[in-house]
DRENPA-3360 file (N, C-alpha, C; in nm, 2 decimals, always signed):
BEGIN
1 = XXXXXXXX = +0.94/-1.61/-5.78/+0.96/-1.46/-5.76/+0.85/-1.41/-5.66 ~ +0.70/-1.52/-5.66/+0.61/-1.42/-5.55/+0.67/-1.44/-5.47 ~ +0.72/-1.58/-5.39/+0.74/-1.59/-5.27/+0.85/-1.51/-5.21 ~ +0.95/-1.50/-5.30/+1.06/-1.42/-5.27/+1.00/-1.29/-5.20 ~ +0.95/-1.20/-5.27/+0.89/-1.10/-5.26/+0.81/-1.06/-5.19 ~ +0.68/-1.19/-5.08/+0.65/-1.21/-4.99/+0.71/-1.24/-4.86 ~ +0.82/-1.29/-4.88/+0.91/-1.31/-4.77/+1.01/-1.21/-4.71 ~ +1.03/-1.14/-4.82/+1.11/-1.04/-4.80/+1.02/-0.84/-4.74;
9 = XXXXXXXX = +0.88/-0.90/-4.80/+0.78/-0.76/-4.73/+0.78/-0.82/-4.56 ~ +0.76/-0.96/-4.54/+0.70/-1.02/-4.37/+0.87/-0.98/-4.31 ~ +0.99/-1.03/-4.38/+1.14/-0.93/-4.30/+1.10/-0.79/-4.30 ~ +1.05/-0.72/-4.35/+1.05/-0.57/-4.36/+0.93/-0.53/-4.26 ~ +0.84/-0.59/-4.26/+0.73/-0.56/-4.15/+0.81/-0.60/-3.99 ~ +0.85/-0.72/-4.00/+0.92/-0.77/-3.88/+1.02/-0.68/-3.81 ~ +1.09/-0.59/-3.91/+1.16/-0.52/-3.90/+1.14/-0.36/-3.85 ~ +1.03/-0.37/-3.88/+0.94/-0.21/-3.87/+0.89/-0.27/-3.69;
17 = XXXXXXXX = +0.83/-0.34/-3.67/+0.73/-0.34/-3.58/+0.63/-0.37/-3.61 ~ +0.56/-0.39/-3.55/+0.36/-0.37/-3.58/+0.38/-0.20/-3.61 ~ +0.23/-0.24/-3.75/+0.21/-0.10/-3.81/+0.15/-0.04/-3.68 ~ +0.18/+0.08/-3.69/+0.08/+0.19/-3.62/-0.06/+0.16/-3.55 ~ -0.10/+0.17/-3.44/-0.27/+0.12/-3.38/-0.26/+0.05/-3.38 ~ -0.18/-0.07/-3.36/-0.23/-0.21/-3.28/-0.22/-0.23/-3.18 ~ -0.26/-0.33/-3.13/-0.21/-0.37/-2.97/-0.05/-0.41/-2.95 ~ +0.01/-0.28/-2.85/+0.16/-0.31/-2.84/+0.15/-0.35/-2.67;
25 = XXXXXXXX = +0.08/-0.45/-2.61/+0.06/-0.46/-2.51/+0.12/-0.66/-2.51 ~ +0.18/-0.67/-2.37/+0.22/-0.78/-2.34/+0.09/-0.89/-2.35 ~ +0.11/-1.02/-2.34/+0.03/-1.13/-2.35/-0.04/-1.08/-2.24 ~ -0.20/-1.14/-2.23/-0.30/-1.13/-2.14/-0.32/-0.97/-2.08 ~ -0.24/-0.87/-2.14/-0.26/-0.72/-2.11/-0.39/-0.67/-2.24 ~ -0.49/-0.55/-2.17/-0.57/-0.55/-2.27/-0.55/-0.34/-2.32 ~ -0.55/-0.33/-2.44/-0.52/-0.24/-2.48/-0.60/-0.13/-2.49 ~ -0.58/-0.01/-2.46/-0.71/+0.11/-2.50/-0.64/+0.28/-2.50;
33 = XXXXXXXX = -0.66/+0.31/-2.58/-0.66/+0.43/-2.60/-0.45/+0.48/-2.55 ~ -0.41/+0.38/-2.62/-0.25/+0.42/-2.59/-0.20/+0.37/-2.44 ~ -0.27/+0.30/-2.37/-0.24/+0.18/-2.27/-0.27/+0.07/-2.25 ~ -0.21/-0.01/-2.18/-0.21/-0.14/-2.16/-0.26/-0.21/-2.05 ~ -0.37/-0.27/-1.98/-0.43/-0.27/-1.82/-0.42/-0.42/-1.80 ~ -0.38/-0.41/-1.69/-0.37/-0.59/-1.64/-0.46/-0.59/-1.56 ~ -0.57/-0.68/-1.54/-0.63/-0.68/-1.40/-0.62/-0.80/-1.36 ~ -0.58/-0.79/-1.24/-0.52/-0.89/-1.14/-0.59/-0.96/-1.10;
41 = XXXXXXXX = -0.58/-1.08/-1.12/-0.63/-1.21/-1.05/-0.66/-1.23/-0.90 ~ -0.55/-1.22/-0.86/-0.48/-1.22/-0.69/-0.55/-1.11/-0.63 ~ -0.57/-1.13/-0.50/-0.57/-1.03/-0.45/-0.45/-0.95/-0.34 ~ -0.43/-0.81/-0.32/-0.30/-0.74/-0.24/-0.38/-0.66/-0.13 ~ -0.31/-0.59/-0.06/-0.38/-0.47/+0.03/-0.32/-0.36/-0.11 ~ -0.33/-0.20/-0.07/-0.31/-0.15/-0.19/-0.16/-0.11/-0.22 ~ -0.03/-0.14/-0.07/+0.09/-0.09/-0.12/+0.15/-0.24/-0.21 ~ +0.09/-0.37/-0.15/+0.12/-0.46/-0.22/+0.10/-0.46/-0.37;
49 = XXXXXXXX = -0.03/-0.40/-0.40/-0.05/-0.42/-0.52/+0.02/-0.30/-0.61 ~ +0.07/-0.18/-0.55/+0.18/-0.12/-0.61/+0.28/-0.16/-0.65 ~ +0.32/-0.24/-0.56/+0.48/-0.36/-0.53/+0.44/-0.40/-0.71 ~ +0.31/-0.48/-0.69/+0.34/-0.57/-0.80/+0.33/-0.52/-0.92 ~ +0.28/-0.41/-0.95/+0.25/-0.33/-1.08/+0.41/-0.29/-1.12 ~ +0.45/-0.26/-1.02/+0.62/-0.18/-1.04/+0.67/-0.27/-1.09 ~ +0.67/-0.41/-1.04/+0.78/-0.51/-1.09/+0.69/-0.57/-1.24 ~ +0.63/-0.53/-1.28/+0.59/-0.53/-1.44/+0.62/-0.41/-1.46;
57 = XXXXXXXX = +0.71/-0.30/-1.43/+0.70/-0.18/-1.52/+0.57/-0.06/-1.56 ~ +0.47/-0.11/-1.45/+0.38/-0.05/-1.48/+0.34/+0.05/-1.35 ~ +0.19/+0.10/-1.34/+0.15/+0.18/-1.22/+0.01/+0.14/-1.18 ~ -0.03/+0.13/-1.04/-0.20/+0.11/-1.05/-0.29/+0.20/-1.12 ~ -0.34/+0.19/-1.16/-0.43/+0.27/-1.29/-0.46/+0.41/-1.24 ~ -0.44/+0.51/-1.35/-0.51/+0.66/-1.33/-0.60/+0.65/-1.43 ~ -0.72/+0.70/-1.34/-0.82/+0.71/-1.46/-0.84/+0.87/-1.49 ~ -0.81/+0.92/-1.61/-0.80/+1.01/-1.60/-0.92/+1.07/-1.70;
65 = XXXXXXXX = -1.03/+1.02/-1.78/-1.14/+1.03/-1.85/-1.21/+0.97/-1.80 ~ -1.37/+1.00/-1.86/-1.50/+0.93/-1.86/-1.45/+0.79/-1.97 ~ -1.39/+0.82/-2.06/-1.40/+0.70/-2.15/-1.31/+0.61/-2.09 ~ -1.23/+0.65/-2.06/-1.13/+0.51/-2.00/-1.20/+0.47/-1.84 ~ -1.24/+0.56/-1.75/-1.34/+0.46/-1.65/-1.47/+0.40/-1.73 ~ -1.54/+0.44/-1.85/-1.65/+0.33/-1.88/-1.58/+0.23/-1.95 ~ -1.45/+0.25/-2.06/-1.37/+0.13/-2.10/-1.36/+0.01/-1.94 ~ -1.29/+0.09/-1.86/-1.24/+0.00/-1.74/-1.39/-0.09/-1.71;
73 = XXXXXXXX = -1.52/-0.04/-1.63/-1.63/-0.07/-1.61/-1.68/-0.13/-1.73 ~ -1.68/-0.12/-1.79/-1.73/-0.23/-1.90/-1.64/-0.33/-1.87 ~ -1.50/-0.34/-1.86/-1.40/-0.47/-1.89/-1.46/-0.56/-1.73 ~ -1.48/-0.50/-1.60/-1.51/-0.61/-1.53/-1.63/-0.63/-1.50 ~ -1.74/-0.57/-1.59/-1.85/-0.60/-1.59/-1.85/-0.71/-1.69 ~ -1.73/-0.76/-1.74/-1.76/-0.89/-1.88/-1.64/-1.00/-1.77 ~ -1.58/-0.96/-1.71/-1.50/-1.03/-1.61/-1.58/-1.09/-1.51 ~ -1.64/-0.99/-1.42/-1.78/-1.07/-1.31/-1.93/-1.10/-1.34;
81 = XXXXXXXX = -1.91/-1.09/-1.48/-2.05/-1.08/-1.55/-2.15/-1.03/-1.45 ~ -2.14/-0.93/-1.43/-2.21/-0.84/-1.36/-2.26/-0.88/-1.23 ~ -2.14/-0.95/-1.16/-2.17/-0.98/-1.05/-2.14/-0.82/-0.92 ~ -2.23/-0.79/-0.93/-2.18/-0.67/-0.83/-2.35/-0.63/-0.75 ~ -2.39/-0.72/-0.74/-2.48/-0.69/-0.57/-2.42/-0.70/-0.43 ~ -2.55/-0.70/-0.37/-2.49/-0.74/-0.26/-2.46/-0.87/-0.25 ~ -2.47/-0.92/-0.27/-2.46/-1.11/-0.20/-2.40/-1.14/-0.24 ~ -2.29/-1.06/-0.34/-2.14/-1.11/-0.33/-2.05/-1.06/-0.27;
89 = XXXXXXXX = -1.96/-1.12/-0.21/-1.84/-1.09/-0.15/-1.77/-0.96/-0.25 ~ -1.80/-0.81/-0.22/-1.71/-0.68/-0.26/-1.62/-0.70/-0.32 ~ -1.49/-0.84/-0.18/-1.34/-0.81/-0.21/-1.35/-0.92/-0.33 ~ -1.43/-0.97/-0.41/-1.43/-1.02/-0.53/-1.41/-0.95/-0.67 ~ -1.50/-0.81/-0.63/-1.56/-0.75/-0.76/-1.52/-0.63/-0.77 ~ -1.41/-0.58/-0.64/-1.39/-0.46/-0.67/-1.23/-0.45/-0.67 ~ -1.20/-0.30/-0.71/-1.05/-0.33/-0.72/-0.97/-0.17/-0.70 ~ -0.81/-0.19/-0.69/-0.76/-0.08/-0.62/-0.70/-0.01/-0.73;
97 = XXXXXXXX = -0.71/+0.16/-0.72/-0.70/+0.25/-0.85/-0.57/+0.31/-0.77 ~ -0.53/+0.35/-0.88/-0.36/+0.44/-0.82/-0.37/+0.56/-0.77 ~ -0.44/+0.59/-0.66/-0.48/+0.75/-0.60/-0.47/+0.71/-0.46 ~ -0.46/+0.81/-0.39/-0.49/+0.78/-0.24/-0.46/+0.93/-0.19 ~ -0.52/+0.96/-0.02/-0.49/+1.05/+0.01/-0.45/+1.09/+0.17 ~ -0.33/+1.01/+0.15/-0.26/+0.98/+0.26/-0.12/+1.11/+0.30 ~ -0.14/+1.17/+0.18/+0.00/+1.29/+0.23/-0.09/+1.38/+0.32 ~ -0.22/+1.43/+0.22/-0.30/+1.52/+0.26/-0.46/+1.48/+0.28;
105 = XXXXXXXX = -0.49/+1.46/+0.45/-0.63/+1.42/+0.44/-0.73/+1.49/+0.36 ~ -0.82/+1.38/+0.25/-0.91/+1.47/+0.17/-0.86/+1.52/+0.02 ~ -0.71/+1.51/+0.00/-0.69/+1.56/-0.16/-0.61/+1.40/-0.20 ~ -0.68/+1.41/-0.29/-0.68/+1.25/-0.33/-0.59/+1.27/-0.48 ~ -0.45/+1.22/-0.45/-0.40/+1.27/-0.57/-0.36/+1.12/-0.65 ~ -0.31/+1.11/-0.75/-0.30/+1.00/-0.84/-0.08/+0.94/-0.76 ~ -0.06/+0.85/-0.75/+0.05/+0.84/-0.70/+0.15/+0.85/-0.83 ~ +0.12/+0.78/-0.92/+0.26/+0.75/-1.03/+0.28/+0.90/-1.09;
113 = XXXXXXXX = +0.22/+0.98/-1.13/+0.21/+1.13/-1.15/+0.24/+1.20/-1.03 ~ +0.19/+1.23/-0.93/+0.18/+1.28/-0.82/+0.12/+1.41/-0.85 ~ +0.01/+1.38/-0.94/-0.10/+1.46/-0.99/-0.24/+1.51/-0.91 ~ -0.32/+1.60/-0.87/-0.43/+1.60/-0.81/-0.54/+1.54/-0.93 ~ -0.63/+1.49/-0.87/-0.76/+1.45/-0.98/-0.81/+1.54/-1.10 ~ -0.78/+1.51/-1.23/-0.85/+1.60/-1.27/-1.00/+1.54/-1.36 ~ -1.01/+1.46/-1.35/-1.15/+1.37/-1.35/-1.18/+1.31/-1.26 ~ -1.32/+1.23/-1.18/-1.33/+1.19/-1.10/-1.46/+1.15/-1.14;
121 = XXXXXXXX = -1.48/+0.98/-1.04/-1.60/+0.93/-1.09/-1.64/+0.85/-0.95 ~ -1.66/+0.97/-0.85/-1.70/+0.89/-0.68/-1.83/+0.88/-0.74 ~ -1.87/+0.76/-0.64/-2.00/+0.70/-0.58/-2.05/+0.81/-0.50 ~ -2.23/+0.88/-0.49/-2.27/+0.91/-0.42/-2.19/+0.93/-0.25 ~ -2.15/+1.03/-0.22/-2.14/+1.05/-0.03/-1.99/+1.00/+0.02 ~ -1.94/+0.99/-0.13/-1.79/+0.93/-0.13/-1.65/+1.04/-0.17 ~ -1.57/+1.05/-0.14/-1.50/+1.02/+0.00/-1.53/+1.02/+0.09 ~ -1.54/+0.94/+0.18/-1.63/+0.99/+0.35/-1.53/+0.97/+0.45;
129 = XXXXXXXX = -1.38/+0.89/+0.44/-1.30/+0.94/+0.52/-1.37/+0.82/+0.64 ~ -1.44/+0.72/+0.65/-1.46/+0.63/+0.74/-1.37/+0.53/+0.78 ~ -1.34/+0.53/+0.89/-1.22/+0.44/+0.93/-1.09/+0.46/+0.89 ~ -1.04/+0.59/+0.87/-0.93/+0.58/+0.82/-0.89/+0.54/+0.65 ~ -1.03/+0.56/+0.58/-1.02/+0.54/+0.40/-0.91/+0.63/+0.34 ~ -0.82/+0.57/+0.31/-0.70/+0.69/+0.24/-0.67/+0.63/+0.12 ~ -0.73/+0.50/+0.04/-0.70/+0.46/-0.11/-0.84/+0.44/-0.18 ~ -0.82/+0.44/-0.31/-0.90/+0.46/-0.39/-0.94/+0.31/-0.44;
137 = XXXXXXXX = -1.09/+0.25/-0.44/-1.11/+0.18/-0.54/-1.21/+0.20/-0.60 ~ -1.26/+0.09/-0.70/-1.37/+0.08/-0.79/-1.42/-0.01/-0.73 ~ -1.54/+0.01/-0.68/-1.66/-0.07/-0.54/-1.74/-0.11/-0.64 ~ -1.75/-0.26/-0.70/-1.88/-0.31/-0.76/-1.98/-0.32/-0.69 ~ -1.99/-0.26/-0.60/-2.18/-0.26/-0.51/-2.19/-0.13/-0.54 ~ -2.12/-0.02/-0.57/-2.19/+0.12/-0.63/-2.15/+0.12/-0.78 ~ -2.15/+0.00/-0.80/-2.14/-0.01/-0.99/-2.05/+0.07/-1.07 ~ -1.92/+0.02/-1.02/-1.79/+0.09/-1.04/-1.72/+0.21/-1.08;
145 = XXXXXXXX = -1.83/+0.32/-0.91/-1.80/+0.39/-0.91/-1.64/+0.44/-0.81 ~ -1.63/+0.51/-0.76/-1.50/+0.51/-0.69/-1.54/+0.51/-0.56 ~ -1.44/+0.49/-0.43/-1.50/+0.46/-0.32/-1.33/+0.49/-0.24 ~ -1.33/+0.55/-0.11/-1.20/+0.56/-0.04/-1.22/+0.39/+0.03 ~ -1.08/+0.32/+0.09/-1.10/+0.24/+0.18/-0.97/+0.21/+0.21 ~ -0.95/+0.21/+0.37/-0.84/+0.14/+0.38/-0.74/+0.06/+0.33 ~ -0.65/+0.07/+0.31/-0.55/+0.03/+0.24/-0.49/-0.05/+0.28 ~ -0.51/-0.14/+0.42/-0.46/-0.27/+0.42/-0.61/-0.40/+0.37;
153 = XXXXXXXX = -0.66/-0.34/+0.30/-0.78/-0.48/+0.26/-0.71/-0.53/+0.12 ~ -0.71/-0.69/+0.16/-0.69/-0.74/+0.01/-0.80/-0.72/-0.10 ~ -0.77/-0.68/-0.22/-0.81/-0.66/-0.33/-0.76/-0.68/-0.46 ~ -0.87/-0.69/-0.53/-0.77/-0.68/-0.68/-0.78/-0.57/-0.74 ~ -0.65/-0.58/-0.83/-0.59/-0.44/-0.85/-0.57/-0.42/-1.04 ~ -0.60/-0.29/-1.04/-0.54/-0.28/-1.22/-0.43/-0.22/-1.20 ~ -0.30/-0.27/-1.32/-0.20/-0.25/-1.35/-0.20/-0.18/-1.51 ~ -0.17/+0.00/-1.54/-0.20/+0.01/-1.61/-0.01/+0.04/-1.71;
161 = XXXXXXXX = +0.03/+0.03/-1.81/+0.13/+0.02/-1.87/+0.11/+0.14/-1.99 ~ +0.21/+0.23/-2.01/+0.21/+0.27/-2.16/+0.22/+0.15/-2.27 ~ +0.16/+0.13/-2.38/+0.18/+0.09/-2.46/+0.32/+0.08/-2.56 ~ +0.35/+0.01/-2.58/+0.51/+0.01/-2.62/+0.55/+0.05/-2.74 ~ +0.63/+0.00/-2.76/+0.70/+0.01/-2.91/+0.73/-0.15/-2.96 ~ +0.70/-0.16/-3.07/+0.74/-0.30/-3.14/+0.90/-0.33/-3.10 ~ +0.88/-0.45/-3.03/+1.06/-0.49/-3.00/+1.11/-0.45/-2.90 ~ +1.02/-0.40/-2.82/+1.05/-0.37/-2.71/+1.04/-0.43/-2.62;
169 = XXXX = +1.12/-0.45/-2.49/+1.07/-0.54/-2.38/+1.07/-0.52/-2.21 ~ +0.92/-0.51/-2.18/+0.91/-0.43/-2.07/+0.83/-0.60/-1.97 ~ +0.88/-0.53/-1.86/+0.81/-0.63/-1.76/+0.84/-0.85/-1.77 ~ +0.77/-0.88/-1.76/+0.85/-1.06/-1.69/+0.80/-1.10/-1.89;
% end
């Protein structure tokens, strides 16, 4: 009779979904605060690395809090183990955020929303608009603060996802 009874609560859970608060995020996706972030291995320029967030159903990341940019900055500070001086190669350690401000020079709006910033976490003297900077990344030589830059440099990129629903099936 237990087993019956145990078998038949794991059909009923199976059936529900994951309870409430867990991670409803694909394999190798890491979960926080009701999203899901991929950070990309590869590197893209930044419309490439839009390409590839879309075709997982996702968007390059909006950071739209202090806690989700120190969640983000903590996750690749355990990724580069704190590799972010100088004497490493940048296009290693830094990565491209879903903003740019290419409609309007200077207003740096979030793309997947088509939202203006309503948080913001520049590096010192940044936006500076040098050479044509019209996308947004997280620059590990200013300790992943935000930085404009050209938009054809390869970089790696975060892919951020709403968090799902149990049984649901989004992206590869």
């Amino acid at each position: 009779m237990t087993q019956l009874y145990f078998l038949l609560l794991v059909v009923l859970l199976a059936e529900q979904g994951r309870p409430q608060g867990t991670n409803n995020c694909r394999t190798g996706w890491k979960f926080f605060q009701e999203s899901c972030y991929h950070f990309g291995s590869q590197k893209a320029t930044w419309p490439e690395a839009e390409a590839y967030c879309w075709s997982m159903n996702s968007r390059l990341v909006e950071i739209e809090t202090e806690a989700e940019s120190n969640y983000l900055e903590s996750q690749l500070r355990t990724i580069h183990q704190h590799a972010s001086d100088s004497g490493v190669d940048q296009n290693e350690v830094s990565y491209w955020l879903g903003g740019n401000d290419i409609e309007i020079e200077g207003v740096f709006k979030w793309v997947k929303s088509d939202q203006p910033l309503t948080y913001a976490d520049w590096s010192p003297g940044q936006p500076d608009d040098a050479n044509g900077e019209d996308c947004m990344e997280l620059r590990g030589a200013f300790q992943y603060h935000w930085n404009d830059l050209p938009c054809n440099i390869p970089h790696h990129f975060i892919c951020e996802a709403a968090a799902f629903e149990a049984n649901t099936i989004i992206g590869k």
